[in-house]
N, C-alpha and C positions, 0 to 999 in steps of 0.2 A: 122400827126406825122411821124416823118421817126425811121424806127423799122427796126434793123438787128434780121434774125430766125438763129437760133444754134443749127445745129443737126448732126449727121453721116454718114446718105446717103439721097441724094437726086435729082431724083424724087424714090418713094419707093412705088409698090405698094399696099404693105402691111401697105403702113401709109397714107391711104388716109386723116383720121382722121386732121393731121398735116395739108395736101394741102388744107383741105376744110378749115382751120384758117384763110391759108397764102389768099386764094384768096377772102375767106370773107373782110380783112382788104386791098387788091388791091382794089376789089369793091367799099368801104368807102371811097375810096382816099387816103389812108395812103400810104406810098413810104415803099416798102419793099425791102431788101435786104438779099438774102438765104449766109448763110456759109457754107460747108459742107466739109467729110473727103478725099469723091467719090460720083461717082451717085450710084443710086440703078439698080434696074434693067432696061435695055434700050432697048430690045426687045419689049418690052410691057408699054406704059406710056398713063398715063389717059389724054383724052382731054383736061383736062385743064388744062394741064403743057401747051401745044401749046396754047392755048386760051388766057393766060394774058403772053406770053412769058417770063413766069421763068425763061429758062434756063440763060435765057441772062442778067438774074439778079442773080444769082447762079455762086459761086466764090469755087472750091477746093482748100483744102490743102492739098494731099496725100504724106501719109509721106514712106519714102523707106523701107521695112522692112528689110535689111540689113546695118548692122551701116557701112561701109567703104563705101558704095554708098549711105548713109544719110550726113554722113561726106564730102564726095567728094561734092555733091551737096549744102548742107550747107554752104558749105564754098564760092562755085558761088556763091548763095543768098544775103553773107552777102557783097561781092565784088560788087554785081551789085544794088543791094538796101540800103546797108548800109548806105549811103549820108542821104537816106528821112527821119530817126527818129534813132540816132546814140545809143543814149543812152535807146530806146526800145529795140533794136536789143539785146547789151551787157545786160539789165536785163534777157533777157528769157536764157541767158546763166547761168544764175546763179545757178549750179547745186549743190549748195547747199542748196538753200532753194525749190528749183522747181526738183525737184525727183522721181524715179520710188517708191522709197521706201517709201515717204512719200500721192505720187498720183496715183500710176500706170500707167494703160494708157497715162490720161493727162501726169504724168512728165515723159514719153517717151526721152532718149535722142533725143535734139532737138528740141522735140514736137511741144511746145510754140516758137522757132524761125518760122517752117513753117508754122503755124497756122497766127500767126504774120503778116506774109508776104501781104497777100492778104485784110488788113486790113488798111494798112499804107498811101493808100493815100486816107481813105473814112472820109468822116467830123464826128464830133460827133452825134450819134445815145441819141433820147429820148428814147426806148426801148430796151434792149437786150433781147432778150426772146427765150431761150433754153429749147430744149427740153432733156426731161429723162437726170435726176442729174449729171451723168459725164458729162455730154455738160455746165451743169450751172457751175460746179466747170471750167471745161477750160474759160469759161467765167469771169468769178469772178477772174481767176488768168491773163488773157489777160488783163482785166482794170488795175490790178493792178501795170503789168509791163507800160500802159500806153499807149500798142495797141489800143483799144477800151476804148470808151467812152458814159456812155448813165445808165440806170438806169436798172436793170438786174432779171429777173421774168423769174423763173426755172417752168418748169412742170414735174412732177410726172408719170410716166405712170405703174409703175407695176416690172416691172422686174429693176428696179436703187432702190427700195427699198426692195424690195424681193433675189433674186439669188446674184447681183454685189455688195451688201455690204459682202454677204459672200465670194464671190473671191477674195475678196480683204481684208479690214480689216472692223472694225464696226465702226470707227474714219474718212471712206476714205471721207469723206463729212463735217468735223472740220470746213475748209476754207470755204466752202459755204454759210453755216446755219452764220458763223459770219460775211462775206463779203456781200453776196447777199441779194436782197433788199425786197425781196416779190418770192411767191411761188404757185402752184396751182398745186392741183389732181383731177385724175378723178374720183374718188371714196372716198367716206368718208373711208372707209377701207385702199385705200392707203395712205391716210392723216395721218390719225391715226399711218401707220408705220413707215412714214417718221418723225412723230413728235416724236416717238420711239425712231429713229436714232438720234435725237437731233435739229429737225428744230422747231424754235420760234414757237409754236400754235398760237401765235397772227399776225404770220404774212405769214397765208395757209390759203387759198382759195378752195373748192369742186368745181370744174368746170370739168364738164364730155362733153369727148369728144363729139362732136354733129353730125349729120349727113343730108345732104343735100335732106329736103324731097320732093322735087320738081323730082327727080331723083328717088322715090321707088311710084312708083303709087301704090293707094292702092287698092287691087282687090282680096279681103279674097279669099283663095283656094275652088276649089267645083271636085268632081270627079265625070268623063263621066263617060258613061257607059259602063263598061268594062277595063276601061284605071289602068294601075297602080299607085298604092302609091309612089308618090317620094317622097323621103330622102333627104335634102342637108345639108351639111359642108363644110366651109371655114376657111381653118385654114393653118398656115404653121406645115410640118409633122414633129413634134419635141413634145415629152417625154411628158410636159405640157398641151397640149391639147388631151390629152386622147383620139385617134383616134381610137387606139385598142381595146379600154372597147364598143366604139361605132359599129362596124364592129362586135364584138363577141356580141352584143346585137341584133344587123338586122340580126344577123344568127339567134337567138333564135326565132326573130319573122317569121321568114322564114319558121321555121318546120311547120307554123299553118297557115301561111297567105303569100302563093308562088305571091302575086302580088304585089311585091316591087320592087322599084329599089334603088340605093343608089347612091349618087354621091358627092366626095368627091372633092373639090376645094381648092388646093394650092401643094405647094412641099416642099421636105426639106430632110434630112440626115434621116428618116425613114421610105422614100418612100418603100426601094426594101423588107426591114423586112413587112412592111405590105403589102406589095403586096405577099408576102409571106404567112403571115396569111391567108389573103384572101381565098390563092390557096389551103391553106390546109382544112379553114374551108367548100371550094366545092360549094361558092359563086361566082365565079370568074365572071358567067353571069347577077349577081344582082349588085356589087358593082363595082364602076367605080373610080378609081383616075385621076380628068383628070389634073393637074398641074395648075399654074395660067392663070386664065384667066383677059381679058381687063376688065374695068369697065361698056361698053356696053355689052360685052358676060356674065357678073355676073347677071347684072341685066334682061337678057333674062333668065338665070337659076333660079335667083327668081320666075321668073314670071309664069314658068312651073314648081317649085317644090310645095308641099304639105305641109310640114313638114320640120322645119329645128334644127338639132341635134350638139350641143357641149357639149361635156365630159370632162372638161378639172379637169383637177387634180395636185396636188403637186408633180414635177419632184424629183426623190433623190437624184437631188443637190441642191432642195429648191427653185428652179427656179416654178413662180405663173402666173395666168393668171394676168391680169389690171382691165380694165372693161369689155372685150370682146365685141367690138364695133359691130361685125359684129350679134350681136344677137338684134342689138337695127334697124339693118339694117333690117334684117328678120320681125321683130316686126314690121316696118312702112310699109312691103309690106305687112302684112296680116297674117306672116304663124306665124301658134301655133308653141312654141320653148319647147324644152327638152332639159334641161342640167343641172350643179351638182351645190350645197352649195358650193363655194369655192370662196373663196376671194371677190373680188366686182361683182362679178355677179350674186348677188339676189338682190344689190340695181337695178339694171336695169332691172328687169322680174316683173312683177305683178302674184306672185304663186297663180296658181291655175284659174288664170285668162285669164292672156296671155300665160302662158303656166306652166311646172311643173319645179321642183328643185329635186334631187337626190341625196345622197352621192357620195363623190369622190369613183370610184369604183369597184360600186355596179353594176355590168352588170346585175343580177338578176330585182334589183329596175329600171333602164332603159327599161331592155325588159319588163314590164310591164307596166309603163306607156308609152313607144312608142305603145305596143298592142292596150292599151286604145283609143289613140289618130287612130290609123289605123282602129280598129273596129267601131270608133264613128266619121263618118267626119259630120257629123250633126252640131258638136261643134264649126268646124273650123272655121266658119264666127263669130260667140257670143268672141272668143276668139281674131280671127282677129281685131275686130272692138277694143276690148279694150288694143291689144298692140299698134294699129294705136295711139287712143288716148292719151296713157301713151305717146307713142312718140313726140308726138304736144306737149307735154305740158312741158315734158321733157327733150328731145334733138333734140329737131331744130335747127341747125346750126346759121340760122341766130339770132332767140333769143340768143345764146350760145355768137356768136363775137358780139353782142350789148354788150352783161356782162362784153365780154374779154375788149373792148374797155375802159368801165367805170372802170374795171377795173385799165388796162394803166393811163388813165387820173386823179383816187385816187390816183395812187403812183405815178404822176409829182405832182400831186395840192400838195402833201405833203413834197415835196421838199426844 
């Protein structure tokens, strides 16, 4: 199959999720071809963007964010490409039916010409498969101006059916749900929201992000003698992942059990506030933020943490967690997980098994069952062994793009 991905930025290292698809379906032989806004982050890129040479199959569209040097350059664009698809070009101008007011983002003046561009001289695609809903709607509306061509399967990831229908309006996904061909989440709960919003039930799929377990050796925690309790989170530092509920809860357990450490993996716009917290709650030698790290330095922190902790909670701008992949990451390396009732991340924990559930919160309810889990490492292997297994059975990557692919090949046979 030749399949174009449709998504924001790309390589991202916070979407590993996304990479492990694209290079499942390279592996199988499928011809993949990446579209995106910009790259993500490029100081730090996971081996296997180098490994099946991505980049070089990765096309941006960045669009100016000043409209007189969007205009200026627009207008090159249409001078110098205009010849290859005349009457593409003149549809994505049609700023009457393609609008900020009726798309936002997507109908960006311009938007659809730049996006356009990089599209024009690629053959017809059997799959378009866009990730998180604003990418499926810019897709669904590039077919229709006649850029792209091929059969168009949105995914779901959490925040395009949670936080970005309220930025915008509760209609902003009308043109999707009636243009786009097929869909898929990764949670039955964000399924559920998205069929809320109006997308056909008969035509969403539950397909949860999967994870490459060849790459989390499984080796349940045990603690030396004398050594301390590691703590780990990976999360980017923003509102929704409740980092704060989790640092004022390792303080709690702090008063009673001084051999912990904490160590927090990612960044974001509430770095220097919690680094703040930190300082005042007098942890400053236990808790560690240390920014993003590569996907080999993660998985050496796996490998030496104990315990691994997400808080994550409803932002008060209604922005949600997905499925919070990184706790199914945790789970295949062994470590018992803590974290709260909030959206799809109880379909992915075995409570009480592979590790506990919480209210959004509840620092109190945290600092006791992290107690539990620090005073009892006895547990940790009986616990290990059965998020290992939940994992095998349930998000193996490779089982996962076996599904995506039969997937793909239901909606050509039904063509």
């Amino acid at each position: 199959m030749k399949i174009a991905v449709m998504l924001g930025k790309f390589p991202a290292l916070s979407e590993t999720y996304i990479l492990n698809q694209i290079t499942g379906l390279v592996s199988r032989g499928h011809e993949v071809d990446i579209y995106a806004d910009e790259p993500g982050e490029t100081s730090k890129v996971h081996p296997d963007v180098e490994k099946y040479n991505l980049l070089d199959k990765t096309r941006y569209a960045p669009l100016p964010a000043k409209k007189v040097l969007r205009t200026v350059k627009g207008a090159k664009i249409l001078l110098a490409h205009g010849y290859k698809s005349p009457m593409t070009l003149l549809r994505s101008l049609n700023l009457f039916k393609y609008n900020y007011f009726k798309h936002r983002d997507q109908g960006y003046f311009l938007r659809l010409l730049y996006s356009a561009i990089p599209l024009l001289d690629q053959p017809a695609y059997d799959i378009i498969h866009c990730h998180f809903a604003p990418y499926g709607l810019r897709g669904v509306l590039l077919r229709e101006i006649g850029a792209i061509q091929g059969k168009i399967i949105t995914t779901f990831h959490g925040f395009d059916v949670n936080l970005y229908p309220r930025q915008t309006h509760p209609n902003i996904y009308q043109d999707l749900f009636q243009k786009g061909d097929l869909y898929t989440a990764n949670t039955p709960y964000t399924a559920s929201k998205a069929v809320a919003l109006g997308c056909p039930p008969d035509k969403i799929f539950t397909l949860p992000m999967g994870i490459n377990l060849s790459h989390y050796r499984f080796r349940p925690p045990t603690l030396g003698q004398g050594e301390s309790v590691k703590i780990m989170t990976v999360a980017r530092l923003v509102e929704k992942k409740g980092i704060e509920y989790s640092i004022q809860a390792v303080a709690k357990v702090l008063e009673h059990h001084p051999n912990l450490e904490y160590q927090i993996v990612g960044d974001g716009p509430l770095r220097e506030p919690l680094k703040h917290l930190i300082g005042e709650l007098g942890i400053a030698e236990k808790v560690q933020i240390l920014g993003w790290k590569t996907q080999e330095e993660l998985i050496h922190l796996y490998d030496s943490s104990h315990i691994f902790l997400l808080s994550s909670v409803t932002a008060a701008d209604g922005d949600q967690e997905g499925q919070g992949l990184v706790l199914q990451e945790a789970q295949a390396r062994g470590l018992p997980v803590l974290s709260t009732l909030h959206n799809g991340i109880p379909e992915g924990i075995l409570e009480g098994k592979s590790g506990f559930l919480v209210p959004e919160r509840d620092v109190e309810a945290l600092a006791e069952k992290l107690s539990y889990l620090v005073e009892n490492p006895e547990v940790w292997p009986q616990m290990g062994k059965a998020g290992r297994t939940y994992m095998e059975e349930g998000y193996d990557i490779n089982k996962l793009n076996d599904r995506l692919v039969e997937i793909y090949q239901q909606l050509l046979g039904s063509s």
